[in-house]
C-alpha distance (Angstrom), angle and dihedral (degrees) to the residues before:
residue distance angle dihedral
X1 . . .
X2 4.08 . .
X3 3.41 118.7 .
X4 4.23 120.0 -156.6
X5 3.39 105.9 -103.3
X6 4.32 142.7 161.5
X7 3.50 95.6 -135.9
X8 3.92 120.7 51.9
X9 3.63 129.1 156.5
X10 3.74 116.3 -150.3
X11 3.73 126.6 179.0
X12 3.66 123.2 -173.0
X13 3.41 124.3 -162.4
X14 3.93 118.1 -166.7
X15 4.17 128.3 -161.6
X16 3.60 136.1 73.4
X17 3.72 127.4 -33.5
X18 3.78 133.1 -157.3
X19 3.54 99.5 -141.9
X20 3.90 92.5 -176.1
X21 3.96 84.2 80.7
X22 3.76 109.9 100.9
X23 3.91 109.4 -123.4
X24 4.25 91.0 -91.6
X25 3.68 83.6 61.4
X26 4.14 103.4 47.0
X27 4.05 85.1 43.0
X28 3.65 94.3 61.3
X29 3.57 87.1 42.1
X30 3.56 85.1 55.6
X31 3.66 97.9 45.4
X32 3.89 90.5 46.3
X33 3.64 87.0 62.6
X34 3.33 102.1 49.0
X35 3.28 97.3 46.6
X36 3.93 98.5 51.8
X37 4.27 85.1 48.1
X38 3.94 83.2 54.7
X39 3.65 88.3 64.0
């Protein structure tokens, strides 16, 4: 559930997705990502 709030930090990430990966799989994609973009 969202809550209304003044700060929120969104991060979009745009390309193709293998949605045959369970939802383990597409997080570490996700965390992959943003951790190389950290860099």
């Amino acid at each position: 559930m969202f809550t209304a709030s003044s700060q929120l930090n969104v991060t979009l990430i745009c390309g193709p997705t293998d949605m045959r990966k369970a939802i383990d799989g597409l997080c570490n994609i996700v965390a992959y990502d943003l951790e190389k973009r950290a860099l």
